[in-house]
C-alpha positions in Angstrom: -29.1 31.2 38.6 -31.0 28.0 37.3 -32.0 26.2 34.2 -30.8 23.1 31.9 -27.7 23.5 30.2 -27.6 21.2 26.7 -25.7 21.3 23.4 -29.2 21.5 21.9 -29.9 25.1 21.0 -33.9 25.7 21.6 -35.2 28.6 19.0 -36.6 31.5 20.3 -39.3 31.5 18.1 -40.4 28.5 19.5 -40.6 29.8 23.3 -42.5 32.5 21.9 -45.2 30.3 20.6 -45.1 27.8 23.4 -48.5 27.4 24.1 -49.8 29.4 27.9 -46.3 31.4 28.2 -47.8 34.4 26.4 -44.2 36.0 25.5 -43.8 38.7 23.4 -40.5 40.2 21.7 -41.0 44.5 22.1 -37.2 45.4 21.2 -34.1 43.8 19.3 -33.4 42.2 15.7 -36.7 40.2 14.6 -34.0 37.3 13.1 -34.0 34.2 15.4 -31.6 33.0 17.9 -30.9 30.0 20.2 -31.1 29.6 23.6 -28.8 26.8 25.7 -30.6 27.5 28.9 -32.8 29.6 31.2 -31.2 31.8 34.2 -33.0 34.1 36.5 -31.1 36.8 38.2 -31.8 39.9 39.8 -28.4 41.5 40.3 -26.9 45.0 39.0 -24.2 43.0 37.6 -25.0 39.4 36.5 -21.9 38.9 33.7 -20.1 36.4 35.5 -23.2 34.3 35.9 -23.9 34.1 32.6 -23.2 31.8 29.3 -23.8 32.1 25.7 -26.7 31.9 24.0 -28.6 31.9 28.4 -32.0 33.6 28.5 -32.0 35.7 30.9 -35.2 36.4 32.7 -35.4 39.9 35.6 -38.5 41.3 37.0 -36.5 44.8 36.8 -35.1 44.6 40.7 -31.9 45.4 39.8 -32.8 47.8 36.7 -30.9 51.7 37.2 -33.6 54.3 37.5 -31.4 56.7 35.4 -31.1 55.8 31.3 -27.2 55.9 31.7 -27.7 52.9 33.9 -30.1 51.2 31.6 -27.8 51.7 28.6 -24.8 50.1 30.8 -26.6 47.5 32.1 -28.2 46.3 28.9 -24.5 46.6 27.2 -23.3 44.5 29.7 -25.9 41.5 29.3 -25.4 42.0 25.3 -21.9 41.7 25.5 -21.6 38.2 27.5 -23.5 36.8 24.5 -27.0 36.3 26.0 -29.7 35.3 23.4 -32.2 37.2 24.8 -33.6 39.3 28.2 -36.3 38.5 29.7 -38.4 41.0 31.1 -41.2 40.0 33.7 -43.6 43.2 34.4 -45.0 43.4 37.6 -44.9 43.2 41.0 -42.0 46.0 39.7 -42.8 47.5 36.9 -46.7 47.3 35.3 -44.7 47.3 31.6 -41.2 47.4 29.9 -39.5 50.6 30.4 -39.1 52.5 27.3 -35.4 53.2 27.9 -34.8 49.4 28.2 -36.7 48.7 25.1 -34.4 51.8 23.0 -30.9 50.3 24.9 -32.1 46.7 23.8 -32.5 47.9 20.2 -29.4 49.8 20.3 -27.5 46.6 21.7 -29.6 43.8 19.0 -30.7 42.1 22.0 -33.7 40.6 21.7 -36.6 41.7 24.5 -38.9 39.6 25.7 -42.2 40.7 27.7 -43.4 38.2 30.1 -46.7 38.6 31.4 -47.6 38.6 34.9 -49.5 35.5 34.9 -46.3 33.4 33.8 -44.0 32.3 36.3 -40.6 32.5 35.3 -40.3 28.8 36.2 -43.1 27.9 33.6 -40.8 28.8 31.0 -37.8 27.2 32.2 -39.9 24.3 32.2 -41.0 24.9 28.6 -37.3 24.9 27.7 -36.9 22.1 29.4 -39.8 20.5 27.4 -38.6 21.5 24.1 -34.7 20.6 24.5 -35.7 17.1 25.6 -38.1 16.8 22.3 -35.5 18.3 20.3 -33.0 15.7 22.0 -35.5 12.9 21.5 -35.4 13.7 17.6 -31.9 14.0 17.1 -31.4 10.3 19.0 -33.8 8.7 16.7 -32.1 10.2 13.8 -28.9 8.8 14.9 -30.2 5.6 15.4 -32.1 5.5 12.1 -29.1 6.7 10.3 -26.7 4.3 11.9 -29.3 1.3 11.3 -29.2 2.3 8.0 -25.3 2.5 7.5 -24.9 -1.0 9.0 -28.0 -2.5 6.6 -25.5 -0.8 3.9 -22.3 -2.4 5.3 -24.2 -5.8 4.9 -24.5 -5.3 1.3 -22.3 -6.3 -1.9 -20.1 -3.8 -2.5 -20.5 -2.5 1.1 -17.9 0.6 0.8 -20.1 2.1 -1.9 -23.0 1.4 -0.1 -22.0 3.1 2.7 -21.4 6.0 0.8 -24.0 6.1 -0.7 -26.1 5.6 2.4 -24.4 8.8 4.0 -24.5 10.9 1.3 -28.6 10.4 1.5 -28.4 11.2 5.4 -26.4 14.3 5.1 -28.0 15.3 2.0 -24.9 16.3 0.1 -22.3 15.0 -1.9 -19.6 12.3 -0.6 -16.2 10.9 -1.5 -13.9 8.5 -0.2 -10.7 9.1 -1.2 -7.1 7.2 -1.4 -3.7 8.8 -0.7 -2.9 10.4 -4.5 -6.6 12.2 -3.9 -8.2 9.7 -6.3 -12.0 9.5 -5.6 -13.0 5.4 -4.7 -16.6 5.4 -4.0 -18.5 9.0 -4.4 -22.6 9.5 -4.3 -24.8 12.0 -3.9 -25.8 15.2 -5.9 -22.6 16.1 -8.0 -21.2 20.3 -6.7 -19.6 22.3 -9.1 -15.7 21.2 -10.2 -14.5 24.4 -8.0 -16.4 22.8 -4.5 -15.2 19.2 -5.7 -11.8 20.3 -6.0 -11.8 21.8 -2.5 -13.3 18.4 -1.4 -10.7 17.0 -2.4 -7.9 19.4 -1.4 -9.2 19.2 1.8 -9.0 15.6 1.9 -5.4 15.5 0.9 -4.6 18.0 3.8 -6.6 16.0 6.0 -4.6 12.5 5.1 -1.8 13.5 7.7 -4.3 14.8 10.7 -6.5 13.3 13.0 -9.2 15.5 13.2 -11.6 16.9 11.2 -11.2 19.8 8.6 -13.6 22.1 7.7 -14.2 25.0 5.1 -16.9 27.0 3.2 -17.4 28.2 -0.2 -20.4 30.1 -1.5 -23.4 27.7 -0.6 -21.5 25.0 0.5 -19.9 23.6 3.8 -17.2 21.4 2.9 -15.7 18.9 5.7 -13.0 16.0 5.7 -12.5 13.1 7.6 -9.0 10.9 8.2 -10.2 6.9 7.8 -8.2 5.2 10.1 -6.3 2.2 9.1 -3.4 0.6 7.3 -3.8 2.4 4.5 -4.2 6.8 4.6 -7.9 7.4 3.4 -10.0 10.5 3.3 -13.6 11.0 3.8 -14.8 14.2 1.9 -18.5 15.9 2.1 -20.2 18.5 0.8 -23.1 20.1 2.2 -25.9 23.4 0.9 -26.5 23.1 4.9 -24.2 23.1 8.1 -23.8 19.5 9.1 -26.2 19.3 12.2 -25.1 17.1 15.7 -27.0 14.3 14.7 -24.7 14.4 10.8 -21.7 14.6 12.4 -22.6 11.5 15.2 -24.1 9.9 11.9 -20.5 10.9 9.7 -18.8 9.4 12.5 -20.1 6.0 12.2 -19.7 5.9 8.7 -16.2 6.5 9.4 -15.7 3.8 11.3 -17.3 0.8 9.0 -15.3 2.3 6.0 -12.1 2.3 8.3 -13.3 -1.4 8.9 -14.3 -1.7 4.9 -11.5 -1.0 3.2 -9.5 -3.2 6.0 -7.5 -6.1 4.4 -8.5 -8.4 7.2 -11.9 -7.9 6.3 -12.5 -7.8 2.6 -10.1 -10.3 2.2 -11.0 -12.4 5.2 -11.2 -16.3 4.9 -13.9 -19.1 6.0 -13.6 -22.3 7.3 -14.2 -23.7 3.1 -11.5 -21.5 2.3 -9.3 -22.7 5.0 -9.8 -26.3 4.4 -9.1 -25.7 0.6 -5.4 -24.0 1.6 -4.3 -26.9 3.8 -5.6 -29.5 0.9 -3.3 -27.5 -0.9 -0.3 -27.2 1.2 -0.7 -30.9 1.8 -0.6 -32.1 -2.4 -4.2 -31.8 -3.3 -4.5 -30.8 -6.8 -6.1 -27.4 -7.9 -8.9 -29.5 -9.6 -9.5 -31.4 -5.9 -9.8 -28.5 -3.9 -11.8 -26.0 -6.0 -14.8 -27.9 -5.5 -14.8 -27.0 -1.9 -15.1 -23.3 -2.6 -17.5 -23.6 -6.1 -17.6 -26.1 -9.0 -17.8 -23.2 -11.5 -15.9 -20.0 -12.0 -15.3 -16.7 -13.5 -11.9 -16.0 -14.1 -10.8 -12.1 -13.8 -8.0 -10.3 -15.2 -7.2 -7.1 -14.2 -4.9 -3.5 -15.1 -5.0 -0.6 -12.8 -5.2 2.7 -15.2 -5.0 5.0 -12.9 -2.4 6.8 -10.7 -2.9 5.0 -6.9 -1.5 5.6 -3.9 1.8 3.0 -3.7 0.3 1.1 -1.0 -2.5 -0.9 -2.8 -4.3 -2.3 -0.1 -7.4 -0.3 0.3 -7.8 -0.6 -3.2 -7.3 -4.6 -3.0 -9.8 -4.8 -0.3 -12.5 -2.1 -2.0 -11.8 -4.3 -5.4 -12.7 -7.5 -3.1 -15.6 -6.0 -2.1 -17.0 -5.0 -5.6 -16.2 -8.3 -6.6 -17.8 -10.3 -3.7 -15.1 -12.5 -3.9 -11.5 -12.8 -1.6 -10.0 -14.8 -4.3 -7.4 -12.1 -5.8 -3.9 -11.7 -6.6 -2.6 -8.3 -7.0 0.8 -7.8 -8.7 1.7 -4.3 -9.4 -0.7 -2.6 -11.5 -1.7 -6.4 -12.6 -4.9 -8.6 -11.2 -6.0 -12.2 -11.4 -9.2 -13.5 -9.6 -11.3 -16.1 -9.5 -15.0 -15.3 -8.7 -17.6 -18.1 -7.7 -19.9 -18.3 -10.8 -23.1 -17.8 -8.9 -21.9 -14.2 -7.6 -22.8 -11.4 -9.9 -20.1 -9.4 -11.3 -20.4 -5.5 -10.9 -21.2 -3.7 -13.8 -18.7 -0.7 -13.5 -15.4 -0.3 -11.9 -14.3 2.8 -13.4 -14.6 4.6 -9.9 -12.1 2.1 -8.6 -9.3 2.9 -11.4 -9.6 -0.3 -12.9 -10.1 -2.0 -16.8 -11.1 -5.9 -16.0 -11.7 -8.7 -18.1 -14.0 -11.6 -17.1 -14.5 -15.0 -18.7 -17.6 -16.8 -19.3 -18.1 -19.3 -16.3 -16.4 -22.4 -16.5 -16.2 -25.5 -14.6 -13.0 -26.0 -12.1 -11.4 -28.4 -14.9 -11.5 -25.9 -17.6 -9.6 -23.2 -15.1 -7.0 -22.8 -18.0 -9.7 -22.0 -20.4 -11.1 -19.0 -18.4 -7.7 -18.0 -18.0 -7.3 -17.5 -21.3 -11.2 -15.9 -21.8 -10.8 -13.2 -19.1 -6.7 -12.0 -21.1 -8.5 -11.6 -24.4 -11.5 -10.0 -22.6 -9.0 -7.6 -21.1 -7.0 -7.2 -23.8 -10.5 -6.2 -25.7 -11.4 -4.0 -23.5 -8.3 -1.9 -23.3 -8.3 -1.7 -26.6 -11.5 -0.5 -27.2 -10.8 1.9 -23.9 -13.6 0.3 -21.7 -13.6 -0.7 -18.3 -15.0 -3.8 -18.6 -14.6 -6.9 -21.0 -16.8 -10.1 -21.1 -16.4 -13.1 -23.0 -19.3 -14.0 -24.6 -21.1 -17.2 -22.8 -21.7 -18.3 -26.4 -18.2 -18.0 -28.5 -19.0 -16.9 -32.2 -15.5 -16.7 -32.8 -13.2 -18.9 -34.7 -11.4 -20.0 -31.5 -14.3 -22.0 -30.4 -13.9 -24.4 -33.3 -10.7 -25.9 -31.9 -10.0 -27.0 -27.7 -7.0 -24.9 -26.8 -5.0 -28.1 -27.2 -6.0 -28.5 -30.9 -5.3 -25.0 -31.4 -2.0 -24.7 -29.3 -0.7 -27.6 -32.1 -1.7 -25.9 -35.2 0.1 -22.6 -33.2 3.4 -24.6 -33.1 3.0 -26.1 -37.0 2.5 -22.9 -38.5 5.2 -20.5 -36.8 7.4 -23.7 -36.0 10.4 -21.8 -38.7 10.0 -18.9 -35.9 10.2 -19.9 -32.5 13.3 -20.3 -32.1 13.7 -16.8 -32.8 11.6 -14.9 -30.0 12.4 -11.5 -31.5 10.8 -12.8 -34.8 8.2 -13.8 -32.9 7.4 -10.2 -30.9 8.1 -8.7 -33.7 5.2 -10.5 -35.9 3.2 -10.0 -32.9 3.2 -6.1 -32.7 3.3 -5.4 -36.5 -0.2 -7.5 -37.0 -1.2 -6.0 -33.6 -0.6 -2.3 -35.4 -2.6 -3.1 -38.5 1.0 -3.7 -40.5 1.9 -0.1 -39.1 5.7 0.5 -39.6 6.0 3.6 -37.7 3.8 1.9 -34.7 5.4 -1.1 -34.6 8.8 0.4 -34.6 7.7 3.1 -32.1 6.3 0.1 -30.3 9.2 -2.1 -30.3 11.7 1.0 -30.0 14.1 0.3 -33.3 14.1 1.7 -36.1 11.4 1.1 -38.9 13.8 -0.4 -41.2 14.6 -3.0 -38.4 10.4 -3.8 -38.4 11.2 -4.0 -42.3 13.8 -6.3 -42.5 12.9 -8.4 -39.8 9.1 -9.3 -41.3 10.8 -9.9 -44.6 12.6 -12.4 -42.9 9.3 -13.4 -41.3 8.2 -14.2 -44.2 10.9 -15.6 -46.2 11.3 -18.4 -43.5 7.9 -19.2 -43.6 7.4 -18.9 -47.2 3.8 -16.8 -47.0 3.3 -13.6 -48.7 2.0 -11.3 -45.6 0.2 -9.0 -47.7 -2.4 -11.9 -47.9 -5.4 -11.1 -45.3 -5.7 -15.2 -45.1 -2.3 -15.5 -43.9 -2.4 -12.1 -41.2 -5.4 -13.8 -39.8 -3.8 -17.3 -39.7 -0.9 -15.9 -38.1 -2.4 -14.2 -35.3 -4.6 -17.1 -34.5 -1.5 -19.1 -34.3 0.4 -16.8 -32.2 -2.3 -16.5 -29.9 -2.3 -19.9 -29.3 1.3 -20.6 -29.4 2.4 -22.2 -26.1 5.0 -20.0 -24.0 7.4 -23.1 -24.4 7.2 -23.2 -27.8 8.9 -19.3 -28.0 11.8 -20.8 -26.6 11.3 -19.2 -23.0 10.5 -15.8 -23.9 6.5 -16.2 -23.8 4.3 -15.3 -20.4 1.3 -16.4 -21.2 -1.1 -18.0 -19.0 -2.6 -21.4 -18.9 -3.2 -22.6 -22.1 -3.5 -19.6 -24.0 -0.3 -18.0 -25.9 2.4 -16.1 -24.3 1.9 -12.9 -26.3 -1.8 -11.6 -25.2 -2.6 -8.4 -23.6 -0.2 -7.9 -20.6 2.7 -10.7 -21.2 4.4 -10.9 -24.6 7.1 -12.2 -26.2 10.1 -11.0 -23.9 7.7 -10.4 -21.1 7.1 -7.1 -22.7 3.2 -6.1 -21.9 1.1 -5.1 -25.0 -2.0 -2.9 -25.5 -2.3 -2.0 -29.2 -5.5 -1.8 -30.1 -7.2 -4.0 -33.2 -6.8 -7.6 -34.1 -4.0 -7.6 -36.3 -5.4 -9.6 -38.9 -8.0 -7.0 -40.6 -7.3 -4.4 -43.0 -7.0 -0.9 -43.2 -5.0 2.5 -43.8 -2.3 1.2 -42.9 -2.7 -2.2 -43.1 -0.2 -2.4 -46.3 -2.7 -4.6 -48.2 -1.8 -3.8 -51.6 -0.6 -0.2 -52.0 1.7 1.9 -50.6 4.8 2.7 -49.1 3.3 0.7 -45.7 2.4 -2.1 -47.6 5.8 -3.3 -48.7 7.6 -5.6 -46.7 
């Protein structure tokens, strides 16, 4: 026996149009096979020579005489998996027997003439020929696959890219996904919900193994892929094709710059600016001092996760990072501040990532406090309006922009002064203007009872001697409230910067808000005239 043995299967077909070999199939199923390599033999008995998927080429020395023989011999070669026999006719035999051509049928092993002019080494040589062309192809797809996955690693937002990038390579459909099964980055031609649910059961099952899981469904090959790291992560793919050697050499690398991705030392990695700034600070620089080093204008983020996560948040943190192109973030829970350098470009859309943001117009390091305060009302607009994203307008139409925060924060603590030294007052005035005057909502809201919400804005506005069912003094009141220093609440405020303590995500109380509406406008149940909800 003799002949290259690969991994890369060479088609029958394409031996039997090889240009000079002159083969011809005369027996066995039409449908076509693959061959790992060439053998000649001429024993009786050559089964424990042989491999799957071998061509097997005979001049007929060994062949019985009897068709008994024939049958068992052709059995035997069809049973140890051969893709197809060879059959060179003379010096032996001037043509194929007819009883080898009938066992070869009966058997589905494919029968190949070979003429007499064609050395049997000719076509072990064309095998050779065709295995190291098919080789040659599968290399440069590899290569031109993995160029393409590192150009995408290079790129903002590299996680998606990369998935992207794959899911054009494979030509399927891709996923990455954390440890609750939540999909973070997915591309590619959207399956059906039944083959993206198996995805991503597959992936779940796949978050406590090492290896690769596979399954099918109707059409589809569906595969799974742990992401090593700190963090359990999940690769999930869907394919209309099996996943060729080259796709899974390709997957592979795409596994390892996600694993590398989604990495906390690498999304949230630090430069030598970044450095500098942190020892300015550690050594009594001032915020205002060392932001220059980094940018001299910002955009100020504020962040709530809204969707189940796994409890370790750091993949997300570092895929968050990366949409952001910035490694300035502090995550708190479900909560997130950052500060983005100005000249970056905020993404678009983070839904895929779980989270509602709110981003301030770009400011200047000195007015820091004023993005703060931009990006919670951004937020708090956005939640309410059930967006993922928020923006501060770079031009401020509203009536906020009239006053600087510090002109505004003292009109705040004139007009509720009567009320902050009651902070229950306080939340309470906060979430019935927040509901539109609502007292079911605000009670349900504040858990009490409605007649608590009652009595306690009567006494709202007995000490500040305004009738509340003027739309004049709702609006004046939120203004104020927004801008009502924490301080001012006696202690029970958490707001940020110079903005008010009770905005989207702090409150009076510490208790986080996300009633939708201004508070200040009118409506069914605003109580502005009429009504059983419109008496206080």
């Amino acid at each position: 026996m003799d002949g290259p043995s690969t991994s890369i299967g060479v088609p029958l077909r394409a031996l039997l149009d090889f240009p000079g070999l002159g083969l011809q199939q005369v027996a066995g199923p039409a449908g076509d096979r693959f061959v790992t390599c060439v053998g000649i033999t001429e024993l009786e008995d050559p089964t424990r020579y042989l491999v799957a998927g071998q061509l097997l080429l005979t001049a007929g020395v060994p062949l019985p005489v009897d068709d008994a023989g024939i049958d068992a011999y052709t059995r035997r070669v069809a049973d140890a998996e051969t893709a197809a026999l060879g059959f060179g006719v003379d010096p032996v035999y001037h043509d194929v027997p007819a009883h080898l051509a009938e066992a070869c049928d009966r058997y589905g092993l494919p029968l190949l003439r070979i003429p007499a002019e064609t050395p049997f080494v000719a076509i072990n040589q064309a095998a050779y020929t065709i295995m190291a062309e098919a080789r040659f192809r599968e290399l440069r797809q590899i290569s031109s696959g993995q160029s393409a996955l590192a150009t995408a690693a290079g790129r903002r937002n590299a996680p998606q890219a990369v998935v992207t990038q794959l899911a054009g390579q494979v030509d399927g459909w891709v996923a990455l996904f954390d440890g609750n099964g939540n999909e973070m980055f997915t591309a590619g031609r959207l399956p059906s919900p039944a083959a993206r649910t198996g995805v991503r059961h597959l992936a779940e099952t796949q978050l406590t193994h090492s290896t690769a899981a596979v399954d099918h469904q109707p059409g589809l090959h569906l595969i799974a892929h742990t992401v090593p790291g700190t963090v359990p992560l999940a690769l999930g793919i869907a394919t209309p094709a099996p996943p060729t050697p080259a796709h899974h050499s390709i997957t592979a690398s795409a596994v390892t710059l996600l694993s590398l991705l989604t990495s906390p030392r690498y999304a949230l990695g630090s430069d030598g600016q970044s450095a500098a700034a942190l020892v300015r600070l550690l050594l009594g620089h001032s915020p205002t001092e060392v932001a220059p080093l980094l940018s001299d204008r910002w955009t100020v983020v504020h962040g709530t996760l809204t969707t189940t996560t796994h409890d370790e948040p750091t993949a997300h943190l570092a895929a968050l990072a990366s949409a952001l192109g910035t490694p300035y973030l502090d995550l708190t829970g479900r909560t997130l501040h950052a500060l983005i350098p100005a000249d970056a470009t905020s993404p678009d859309d983070t839904s895929h990532l779980g989270w509602t943001l709110g981003f301030s117009a770009p400011v200047p390091t000195s007015d820091l406090p004023l993005g703060n305060v931009q990006a919670e009302r951004a937020l708090h607009r956005a939640l309410a309006a059930g967006q993922r994203i928020g923006r501060h307008p770079t031009t401020d139409p509203s009536f906020d922009a009239l006053l600087t925060p510090e002109a505004a924060a003292t009109h705040a603590r004139a007009r509720l002064g009567p009320l902050t030294a009651d902070p229950v007052l306080l939340e309470t005035l906060w979430t019935w203007l927040a509901h539109h005057g609502s007292w079911d909502r605000t009670a349900d809201a504040l858990q009490v009872h409605r007649n608590t919400v009652r009595q306690r804005i009567g006494k709202v506005g007995r000490l500040l001697g305004e009738d509340l069912q003027e739309p004049d003094v709702r609006m004046e009141l939120w203004f104020a409230l927004r801008w009502l220093p924490p301080e001012s609440g006696s202690g029970a405020g958490s707001g940020s910067g110079s903005g008010s303590g009770f905005g989207a995500g702090s409150g009076v109380g510490g208790r986080s808000r996300s009633a939708s509406g201004s508070g200040a406008g009118s409506g069914a149940e605003s109580g502005s005239g009429s009504g059983p909800e419109g008496r206080v």
